[in-house]
C-alpha positions in Angstrom: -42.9 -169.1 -88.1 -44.1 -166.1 -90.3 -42.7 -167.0 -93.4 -44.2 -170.6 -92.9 -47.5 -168.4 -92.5 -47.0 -166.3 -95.2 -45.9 -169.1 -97.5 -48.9 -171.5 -96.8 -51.6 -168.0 -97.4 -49.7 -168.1 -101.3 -50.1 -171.4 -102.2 -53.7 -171.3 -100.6 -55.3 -168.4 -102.6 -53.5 -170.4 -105.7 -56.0 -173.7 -104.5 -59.1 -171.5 -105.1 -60.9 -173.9 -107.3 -60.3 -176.4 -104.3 -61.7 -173.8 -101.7 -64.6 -173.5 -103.7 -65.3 -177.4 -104.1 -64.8 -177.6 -100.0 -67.2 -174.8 -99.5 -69.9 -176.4 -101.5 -69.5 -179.5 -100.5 -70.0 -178.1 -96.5 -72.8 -176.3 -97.9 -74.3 -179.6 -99.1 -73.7 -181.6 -96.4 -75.4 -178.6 -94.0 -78.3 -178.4 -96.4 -79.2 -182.3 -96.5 -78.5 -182.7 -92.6 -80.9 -180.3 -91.7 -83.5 -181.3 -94.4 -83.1 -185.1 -92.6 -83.5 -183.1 -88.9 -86.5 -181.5 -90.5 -88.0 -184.7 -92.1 -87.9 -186.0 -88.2 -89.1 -183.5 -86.5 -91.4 -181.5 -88.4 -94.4 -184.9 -88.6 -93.7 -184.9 -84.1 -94.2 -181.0 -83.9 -97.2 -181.0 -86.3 -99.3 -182.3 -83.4 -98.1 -180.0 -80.6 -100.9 -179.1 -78.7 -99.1 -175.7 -77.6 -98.1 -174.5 -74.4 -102.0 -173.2 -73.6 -103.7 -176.3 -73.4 -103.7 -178.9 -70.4 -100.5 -180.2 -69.1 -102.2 -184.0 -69.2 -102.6 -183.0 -73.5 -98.5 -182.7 -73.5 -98.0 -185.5 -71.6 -100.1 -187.6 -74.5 -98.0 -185.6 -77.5 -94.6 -187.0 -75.8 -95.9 -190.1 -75.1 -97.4 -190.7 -78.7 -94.5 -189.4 -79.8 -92.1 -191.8 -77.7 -94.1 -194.7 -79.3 -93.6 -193.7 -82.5 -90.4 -193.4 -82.4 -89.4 -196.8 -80.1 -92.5 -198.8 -80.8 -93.1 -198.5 -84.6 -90.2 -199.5 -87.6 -89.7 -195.5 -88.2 -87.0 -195.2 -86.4 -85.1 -197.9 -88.3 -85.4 -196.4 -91.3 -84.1 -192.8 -89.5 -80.8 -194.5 -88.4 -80.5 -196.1 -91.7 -80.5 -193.0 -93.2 -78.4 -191.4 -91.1 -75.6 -194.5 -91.1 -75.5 -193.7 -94.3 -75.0 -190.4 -94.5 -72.7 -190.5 -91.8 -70.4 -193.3 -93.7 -70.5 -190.9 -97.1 -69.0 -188.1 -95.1 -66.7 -190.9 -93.9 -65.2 -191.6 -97.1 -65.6 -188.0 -99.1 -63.9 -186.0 -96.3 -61.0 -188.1 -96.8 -60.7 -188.1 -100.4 -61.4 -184.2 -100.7 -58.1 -184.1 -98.3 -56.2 -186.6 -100.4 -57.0 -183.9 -103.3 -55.8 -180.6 -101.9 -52.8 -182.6 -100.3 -51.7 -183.4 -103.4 -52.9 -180.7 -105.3 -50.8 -178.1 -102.3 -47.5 -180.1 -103.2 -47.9 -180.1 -106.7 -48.5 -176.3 -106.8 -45.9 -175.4 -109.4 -47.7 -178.1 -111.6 -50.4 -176.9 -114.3 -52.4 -179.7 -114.0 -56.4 -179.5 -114.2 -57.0 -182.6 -113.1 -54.4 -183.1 -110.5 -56.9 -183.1 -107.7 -58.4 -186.2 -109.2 -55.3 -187.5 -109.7 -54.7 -186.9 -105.5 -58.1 -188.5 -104.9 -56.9 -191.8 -106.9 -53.5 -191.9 -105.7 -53.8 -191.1 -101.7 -57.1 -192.1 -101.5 -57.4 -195.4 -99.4 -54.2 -193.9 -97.1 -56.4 -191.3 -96.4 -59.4 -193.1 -95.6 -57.4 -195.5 -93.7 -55.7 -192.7 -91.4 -59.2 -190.7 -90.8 -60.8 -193.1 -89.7 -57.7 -194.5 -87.6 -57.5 -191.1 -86.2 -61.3 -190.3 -85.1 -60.9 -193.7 -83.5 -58.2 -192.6 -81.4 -59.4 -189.7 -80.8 -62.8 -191.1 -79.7 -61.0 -193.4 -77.8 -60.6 -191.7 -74.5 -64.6 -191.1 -74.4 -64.4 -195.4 -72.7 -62.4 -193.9 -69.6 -64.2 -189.9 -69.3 -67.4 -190.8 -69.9 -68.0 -193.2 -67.0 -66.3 -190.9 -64.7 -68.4 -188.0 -65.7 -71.3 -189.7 -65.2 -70.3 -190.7 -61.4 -69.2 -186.7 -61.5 -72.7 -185.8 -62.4 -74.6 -188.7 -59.9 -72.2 -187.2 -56.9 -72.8 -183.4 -57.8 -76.1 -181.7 -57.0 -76.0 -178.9 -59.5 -74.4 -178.6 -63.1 -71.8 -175.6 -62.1 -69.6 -178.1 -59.6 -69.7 -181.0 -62.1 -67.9 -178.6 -64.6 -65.7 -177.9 -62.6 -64.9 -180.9 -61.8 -65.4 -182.2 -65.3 -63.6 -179.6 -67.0 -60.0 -180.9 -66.7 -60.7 -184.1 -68.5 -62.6 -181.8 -71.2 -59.4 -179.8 -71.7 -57.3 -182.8 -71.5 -59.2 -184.4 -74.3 -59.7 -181.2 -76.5 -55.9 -181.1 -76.0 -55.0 -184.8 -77.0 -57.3 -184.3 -79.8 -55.5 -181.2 -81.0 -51.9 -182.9 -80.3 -53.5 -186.1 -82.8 -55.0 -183.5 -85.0 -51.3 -182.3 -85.6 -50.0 -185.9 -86.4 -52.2 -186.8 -88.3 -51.8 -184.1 -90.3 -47.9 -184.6 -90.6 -48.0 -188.3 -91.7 -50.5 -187.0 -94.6 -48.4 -184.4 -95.5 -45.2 -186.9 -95.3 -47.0 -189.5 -97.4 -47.6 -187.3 -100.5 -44.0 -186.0 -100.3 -42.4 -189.3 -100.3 -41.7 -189.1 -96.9 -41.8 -192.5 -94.7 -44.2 -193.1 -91.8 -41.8 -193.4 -89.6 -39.7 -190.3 -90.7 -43.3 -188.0 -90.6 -43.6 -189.4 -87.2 -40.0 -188.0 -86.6 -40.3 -184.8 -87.7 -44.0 -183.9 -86.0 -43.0 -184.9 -82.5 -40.0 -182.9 -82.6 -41.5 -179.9 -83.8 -44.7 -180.6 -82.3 -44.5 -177.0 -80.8 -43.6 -175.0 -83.9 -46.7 -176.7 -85.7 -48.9 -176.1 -82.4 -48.3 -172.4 -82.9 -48.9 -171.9 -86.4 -52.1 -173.6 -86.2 -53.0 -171.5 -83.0 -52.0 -168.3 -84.6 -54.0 -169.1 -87.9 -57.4 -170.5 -85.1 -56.8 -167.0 -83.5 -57.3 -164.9 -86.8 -60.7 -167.4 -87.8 -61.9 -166.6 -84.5 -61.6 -162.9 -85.0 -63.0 -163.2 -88.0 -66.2 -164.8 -86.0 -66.4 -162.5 -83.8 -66.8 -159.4 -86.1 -69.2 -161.4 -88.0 -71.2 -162.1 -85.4 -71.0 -158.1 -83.4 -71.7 -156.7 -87.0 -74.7 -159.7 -87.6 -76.2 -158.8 -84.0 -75.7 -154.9 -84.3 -76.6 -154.5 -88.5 -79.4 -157.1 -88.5 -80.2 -157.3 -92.6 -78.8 -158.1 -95.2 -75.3 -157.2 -94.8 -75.3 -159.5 -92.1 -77.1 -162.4 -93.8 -73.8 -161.4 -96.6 -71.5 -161.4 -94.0 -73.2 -164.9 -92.5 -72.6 -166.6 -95.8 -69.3 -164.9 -96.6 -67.9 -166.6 -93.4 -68.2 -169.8 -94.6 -66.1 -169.2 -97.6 -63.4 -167.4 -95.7 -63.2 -170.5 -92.9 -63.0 -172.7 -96.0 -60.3 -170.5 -97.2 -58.7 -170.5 -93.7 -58.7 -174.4 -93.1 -56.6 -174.5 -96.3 -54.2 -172.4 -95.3 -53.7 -174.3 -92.3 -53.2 -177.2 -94.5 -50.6 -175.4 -96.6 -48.9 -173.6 -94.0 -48.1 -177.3 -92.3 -46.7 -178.3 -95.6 -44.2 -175.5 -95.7 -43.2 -176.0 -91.8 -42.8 -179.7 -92.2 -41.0 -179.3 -95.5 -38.7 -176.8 -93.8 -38.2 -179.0 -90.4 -37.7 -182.6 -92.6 -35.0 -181.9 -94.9 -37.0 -183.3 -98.2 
């Protein structure tokens, strides 16, 4: 499994160019999603009469807020604009994969505009198996959610509901993970030439190989996060506030050698 490891971290530092569009384009969509939040709640909190004043003055900030936000058209307008920010990350998350799909199995290619060349090509598979694949995986929420809300009606406190809730939440994050790995083969399959059914082949029977690699490589981002996070808490300043931004970068850097270590695994396990 090493050499699949070591293989993918090679052709991902040779994708930098692709790291750096995925980091900016996270750091875009982070910037205008909290500038929307902001927009929303900033106008409610302007009137908050603080926690000193009379309980009944609270009581008329939420309720004037309530109506403004059920009884008046701004609301509309908020879900509009989130719909539509929500169906742009829909369709560029997809394409951006397309890219550095292609772009990871045309490595030995000197090609500046190969990414573009990914986007056009693969693009509508793409689109077509993300949003086939949060679908499934959103799927299971019909049967959990009603029986976590019987859970949390029959429980009296929040500690027995997780416990009793927390099998179907590690079932689910474990489906999702399972799909995540799929998906992920039939992509890689498409832009090697593979067939669907062959892609589907190869990642059920070595589902477990590709289980561990991506394990191993979530192991060393989340030791990554934890320094960062002991040195932000200990070194408050602006080594941390480096550190804070550097992380970003490096997960960026890490997702794509997930990518590119999958590639080499499945390339080694398919025979093309």
């Amino acid at each position: 499994m090493t050499q699949w490891v070591k293989q993918g971290w090679f052709s991902a530092i040779r994708q930098f160019s692709i790291i750096l569009l995925l980091f900016i384009y996270q750091l875009l969509w982070g910037l205008v999603l909290y500038r929307f939040i902001e927009s929303i709640v900033y106008p409610l909190l302007r009137r908050y009469p603080g926690d000193a004043l009379e309980t009944s003055s609270l009581h008329l900030f939420f309720a004037e807020s309530q109506f403004q936000l059920t009884k008046t058209g701004i609301s509309y307008s908020y879900i509009a604009i989130l719909g539509a920010l929500l169906l742009i990350r829909l369709i560029a998350s997809p394409l951006i994969q397309a890219g550095l799909f292609h772009c990871i199995h045309l490595a030995d290619v000197r090609d500046k505009r190969k990414f573009l060349h990914g986007v056009k090509r693969w693009g509508l598979f793409f689109i077509g198996m993300y949003w086939l694949q949060l679908f499934l995986t959103l799927l299971p929420a019909y049967w959990i959610l009603p029986h976590a809300l019987v859970i949390y009606d029959s429980q009296p406190s929040l500690t027995p509901m997780l416990m009793h809730f927390s099998p179907w939440l590690a079932g689910w994050i474990l489906y999702a993970f399972v799909l995540h790995l799929i998906f992920l083969s039939i992509g890689i399959g498409k832009v090697s030439g593979g067939k669907l059914l062959h892609s589907l082949k190869v990642s059920f029977r070595h589902l477990m190989p590709m289980a561990l690699a991506a394990l191993l490589l979530l192991s060393i981002a989340g030791g990554i996060y934890a320094v960062t996070t002991a040195v932000s808490l200990v070194w408050a300043g602006l080594l941390a506030l480096i550190m804070h931004q550097m992380y970003h970068l490096v997960r960026t850097l890490l997702k794509v050698w997930g990518v590119a270590t999958q590639y080499h695994l499945w390339h080694a396990k398919s025979g093309l």
